[in-house]
N, C-alpha and C positions, 0 to 999 in steps of 0.2 A: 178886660185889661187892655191898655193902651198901648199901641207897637214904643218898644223901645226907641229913643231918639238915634238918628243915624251921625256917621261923621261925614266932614264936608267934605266932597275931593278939590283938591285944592294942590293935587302933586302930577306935576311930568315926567315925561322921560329923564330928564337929566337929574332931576331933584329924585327920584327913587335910585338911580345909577349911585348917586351920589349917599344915598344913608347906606346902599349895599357895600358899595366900597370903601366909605370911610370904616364901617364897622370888620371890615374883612382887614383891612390892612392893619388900623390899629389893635386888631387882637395878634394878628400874627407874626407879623416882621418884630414886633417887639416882645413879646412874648413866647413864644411857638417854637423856636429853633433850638434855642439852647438844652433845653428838655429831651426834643429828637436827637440831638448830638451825643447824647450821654446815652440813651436810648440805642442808636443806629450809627455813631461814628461816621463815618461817609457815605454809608447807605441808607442817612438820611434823604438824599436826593431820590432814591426807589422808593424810600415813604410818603416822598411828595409828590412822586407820579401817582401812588395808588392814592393815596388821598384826594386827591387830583378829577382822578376817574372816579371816583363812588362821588365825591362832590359834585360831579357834573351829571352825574346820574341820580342824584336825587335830585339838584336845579331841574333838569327836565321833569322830574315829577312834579314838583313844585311848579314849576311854569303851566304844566298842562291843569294841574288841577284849580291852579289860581284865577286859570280864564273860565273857568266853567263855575265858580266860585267867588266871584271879588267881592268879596266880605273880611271885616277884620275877623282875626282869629290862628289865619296859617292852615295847619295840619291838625286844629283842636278842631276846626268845623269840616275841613275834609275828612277824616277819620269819621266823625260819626256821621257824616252826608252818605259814605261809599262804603263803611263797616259796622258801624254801630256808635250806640250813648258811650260805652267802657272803652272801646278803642280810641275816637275822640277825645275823654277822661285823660287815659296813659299819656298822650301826645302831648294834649296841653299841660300837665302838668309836669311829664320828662323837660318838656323846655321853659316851665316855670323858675321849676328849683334849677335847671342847669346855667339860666343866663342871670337869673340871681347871684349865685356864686360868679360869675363872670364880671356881673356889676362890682360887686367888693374886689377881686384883684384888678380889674382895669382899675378902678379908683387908688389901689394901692399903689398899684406899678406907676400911675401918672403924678403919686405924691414922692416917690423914689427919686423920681427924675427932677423933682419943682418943688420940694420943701426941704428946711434945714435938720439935719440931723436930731431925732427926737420929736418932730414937727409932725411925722407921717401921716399918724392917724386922725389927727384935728386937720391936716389937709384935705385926708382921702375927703374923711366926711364932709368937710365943705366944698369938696367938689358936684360930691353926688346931692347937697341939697340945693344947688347952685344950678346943676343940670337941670333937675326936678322942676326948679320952676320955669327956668325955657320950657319946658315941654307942655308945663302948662297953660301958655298964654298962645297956643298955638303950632302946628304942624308945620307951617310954612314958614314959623323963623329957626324951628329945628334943621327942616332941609337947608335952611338957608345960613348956618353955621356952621353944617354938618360941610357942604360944599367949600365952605372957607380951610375948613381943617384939613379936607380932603389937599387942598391944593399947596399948602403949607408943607406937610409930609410929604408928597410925591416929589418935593421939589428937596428937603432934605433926602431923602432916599435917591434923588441922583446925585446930590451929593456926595453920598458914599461910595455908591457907585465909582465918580469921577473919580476921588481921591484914592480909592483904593485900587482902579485900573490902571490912572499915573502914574501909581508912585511904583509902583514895579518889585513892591515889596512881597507880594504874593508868589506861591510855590505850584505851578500845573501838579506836581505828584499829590498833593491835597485832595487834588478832584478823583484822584482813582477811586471807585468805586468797589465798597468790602461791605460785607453784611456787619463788619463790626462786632465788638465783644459778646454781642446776647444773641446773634446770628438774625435768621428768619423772625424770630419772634421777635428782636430788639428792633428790626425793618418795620412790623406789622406795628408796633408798638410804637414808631414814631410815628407809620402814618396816622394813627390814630389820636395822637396829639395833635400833628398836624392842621389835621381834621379841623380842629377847634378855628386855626387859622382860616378857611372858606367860611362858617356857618353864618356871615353875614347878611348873605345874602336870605336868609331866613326873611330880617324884617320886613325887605320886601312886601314879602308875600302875606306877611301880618296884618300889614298896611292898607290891603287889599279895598278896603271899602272907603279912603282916601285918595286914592289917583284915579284920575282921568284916563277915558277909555280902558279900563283894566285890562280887557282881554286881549287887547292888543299890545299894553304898556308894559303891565307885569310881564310874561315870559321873555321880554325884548331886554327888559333891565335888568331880569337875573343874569342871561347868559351875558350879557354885554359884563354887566359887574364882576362876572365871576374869571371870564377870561384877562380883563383888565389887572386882576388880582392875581392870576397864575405867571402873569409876566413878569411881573413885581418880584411874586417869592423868589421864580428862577432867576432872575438876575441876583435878587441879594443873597440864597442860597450858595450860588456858586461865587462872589464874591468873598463872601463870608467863610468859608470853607480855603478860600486860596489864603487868604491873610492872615486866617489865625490858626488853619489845620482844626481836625476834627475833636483832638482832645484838648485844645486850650478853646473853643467854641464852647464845649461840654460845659464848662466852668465859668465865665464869662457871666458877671453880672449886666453889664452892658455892653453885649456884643459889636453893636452897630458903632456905639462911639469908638469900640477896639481896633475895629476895623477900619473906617476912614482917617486914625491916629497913625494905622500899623507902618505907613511909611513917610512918617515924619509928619504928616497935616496936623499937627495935636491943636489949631487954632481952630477944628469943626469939633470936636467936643463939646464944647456948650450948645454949638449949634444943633447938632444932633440929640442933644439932653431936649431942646424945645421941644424938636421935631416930634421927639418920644412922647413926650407929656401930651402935647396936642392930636398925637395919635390917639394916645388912652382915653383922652377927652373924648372926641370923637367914636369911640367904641362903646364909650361910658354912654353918651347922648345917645345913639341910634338904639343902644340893647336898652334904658329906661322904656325908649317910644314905644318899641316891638313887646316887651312884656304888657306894658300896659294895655297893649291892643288884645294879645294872647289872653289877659286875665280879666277885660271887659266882657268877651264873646263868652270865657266859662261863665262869669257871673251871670249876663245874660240869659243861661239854660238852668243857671242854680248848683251850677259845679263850683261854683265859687260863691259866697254870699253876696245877694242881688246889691246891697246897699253900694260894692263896687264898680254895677253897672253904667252910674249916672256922665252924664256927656254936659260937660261945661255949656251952660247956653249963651255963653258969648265968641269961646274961644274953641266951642265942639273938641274937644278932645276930652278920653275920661279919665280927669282930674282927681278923683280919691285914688284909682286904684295906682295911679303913677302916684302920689302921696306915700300911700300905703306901702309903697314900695321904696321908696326913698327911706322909711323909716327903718323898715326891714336891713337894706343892705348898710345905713348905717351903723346901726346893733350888731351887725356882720363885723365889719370893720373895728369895731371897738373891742369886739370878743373873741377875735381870734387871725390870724394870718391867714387869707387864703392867698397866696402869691401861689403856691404849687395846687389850686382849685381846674387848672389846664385840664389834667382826668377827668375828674369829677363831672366839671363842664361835657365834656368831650362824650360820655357816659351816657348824662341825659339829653343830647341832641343828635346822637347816632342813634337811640332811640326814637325819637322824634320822627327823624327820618327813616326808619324802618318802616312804622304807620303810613306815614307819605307814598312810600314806594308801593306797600301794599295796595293802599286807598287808589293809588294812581294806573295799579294793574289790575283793578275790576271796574274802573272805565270804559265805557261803549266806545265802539268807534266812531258816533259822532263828535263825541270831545276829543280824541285823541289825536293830539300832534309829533307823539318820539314812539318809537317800535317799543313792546311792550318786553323787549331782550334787554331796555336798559331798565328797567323796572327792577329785573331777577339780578342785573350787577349791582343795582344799589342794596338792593335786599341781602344779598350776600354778603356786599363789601360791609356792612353795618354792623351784620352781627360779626364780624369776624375782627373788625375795628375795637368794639364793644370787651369780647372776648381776649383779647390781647396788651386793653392798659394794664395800667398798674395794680395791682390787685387791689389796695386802700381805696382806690378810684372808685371799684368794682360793689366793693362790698358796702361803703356807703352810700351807692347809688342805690342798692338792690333795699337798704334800708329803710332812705327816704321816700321811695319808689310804691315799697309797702305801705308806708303811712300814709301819704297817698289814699293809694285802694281803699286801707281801712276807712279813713275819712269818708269818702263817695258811700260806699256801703252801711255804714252808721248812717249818712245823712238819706240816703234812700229805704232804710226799715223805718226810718221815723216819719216818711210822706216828706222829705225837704226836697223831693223835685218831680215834675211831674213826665220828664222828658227821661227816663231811665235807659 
């Protein structure tokens, strides 16, 4: 049997910087806050420190195991490299179905923002078949859009910033810091959303057998992307929180436009409507890229049917299963709302990274770059993240999760892989 065809590298430091950031930022300043508010009232900002921390402790796992690993796949080929075929299995498939659901409300949330009333759903989906095909014709004009997006938003998000620090409409007593209505658990229970806001920096690591010098490129671009991205929330967290207070945040369809209006700017509204949309976009593009990689490596082992494996032979990237997937989250889209899929997401990539942290602390000391005490924070912080959404979140993860299993285990009583 012929080795699989490989993907080209063809990405740098800046262009992985740039799909980890763009897909962090467009999930979470636009989406991510308002949920914690309702969650954690102003101790929100404690949910984004602990979010924070378990997110830069799983990056370190992630980082270290990427260098020892630059292959696509992420945490589906570390898992069963450092634990097993079924640990592998769980990882790649928690952040199959979790960044699935992720694809349908970015697509939603960016036709919120950029289509006329009733328009929604004939948007989302031509966004996401629109996305689909960038990603088909190549990696390097992904990064290379992904980069434009990036630059667009950060430059609305100082926007906000600006007008909301001018206008002098904001209240310091806002920022006092309360555990809020749900207490400790409403804290733990935003970080956990939150969450959802870092897990960018995933695709990265997905990417892994795409960029140039891995071992040295990957853990350089996680952490670079990931602290770039904690700067970000904390300025617009604490903005956000002075101009609208914790319980008109809570409620807030578009927070960020509320916020740079709140003292008098009402002429950045539209502009901030762009900035949203091209955010979504952006998160929309980089989660397509990183599933497809994630759901190449299963096919590759037969965790996913091989037919998904194949690699474009002009444009090297694998084209069914980014198809395949575009097909998928449009059926999503058409069939039901995931705007509140934040849990749900949140669910299967804190799982994800549970696998990671493990896989990353039964690593030998010659691969080892972070002390193996941040291993036991992410390990902890995940399940405890996990443990504290919303319970719908909880129980539909633990369902589809199952299906899952059962799948692999049918397909391995029948001989459908050889690598168990």
């Amino acid at each position: 049997m012929s080795a699989p065809a490989a993907l080209a590298r063809r990405l740098g430091l800046v262009d992985a910087i740039a799909i980890g950031l763009g897909s962090m930022i467009g999930a979470g300043v636009f989406a991510a806050f308002t949920p914690a508010a309702a969650a954690a009232g102003s101790g929100l900002l404690i949910g984004l420190a602990i979010a924070a921390v378990v997110a830069y402790a799983n990056a370190t796992s992630s980082a270290q195991l990427a260098a020892q690993f630059p292959t696509s796949g992420g945490t589906y080929v570390y898992g069963r490299e450092m634990i097993g075929p079924w640990s592998g299995f769980f990882a790649g498939w928690s952040f199959v179905i979790g960044k699935t659901a992720s694809c349908a409300a970015m697509a939603l949330t960016f036709a919120s923002y950029a289509a006329p009333a009733g328009w929604e759903k004939p948007v989302a989906v031509a966004a996401v078949l629109v996305l689909a095909a960038v990603n088909t014709v190549g990696v390097t004009r992904t990064a290379t859009l992904t980069k434009a997006i990036v630059v667009v938003v950060l430059a609305v998000l100082a926007l906000v910033v600006v007008a909301a620090s001018a206008s002098g409409a904001g209240s310091a007593d806002n920022l006092a810091i309360a555990a809020g209505p749900h207490g400790w658990y409403g804290v733990l229970q935003s970080a956990g959303l939150l969450f959802f806001a870092f897990a960018g920096y995933a695709r990265i690591a997905t990417m892994g057998e795409e960029v140039r010098d891995p071992r040295r490129t990957i853990p350089r671009a996680i952490v670079i992307a990931l602290s770039l991205a904690l700067l970000v929330y904390v300025a617009i967290a604490l903005v956000s929180l002075a101009a609208l207070g914790p319980e008109r945040l809570a409620v807030s369809t578009a927070p960020l436009a509320e916020v740079a209006a709140a003292g008098g700017w009402t002429w950045t509204a539209p502009v901030v409507r762009i900035g949203a949309a091209a955010a979504s976009l952006g998160a929309l593009l980089a989660l397509v890229a990183g599933i497809g990689r994630t759901s190449l490596a299963m096919a590759r082992t037969g965790d996913l049917p091989h037919w998904l494996s194949a690699v474009h032979p002009r444009y090297a990237v694998p084209h069914r299963a980014e198809l395949v997937l575009a097909v998928i989250v449009s059926l999503l889209i058409v069939a039901t709302d995931l705007r509140s899929a934040i849990g749900f997401s949140s669910f299967g990539v804190l799982l994800y990274y549970l696998i990671a942290n493990i896989a990353a602390f039964r690593q030998d000391a010659a691969a080892r770059r972070f002390p193996r005490a941040l291993q036991i924070v992410g390990m902890i912080g995940c399940v405890a993240l996990v443990a504290t959404l919303p319970w719908p979140s909880i129980v539909g993860g633990v369902v589809v999760a199952c299906v899952g299993i059962g799948y692999r285990a049918l397909r391995l009583r029948r001989g459908g892989s050889a690598a168990a």
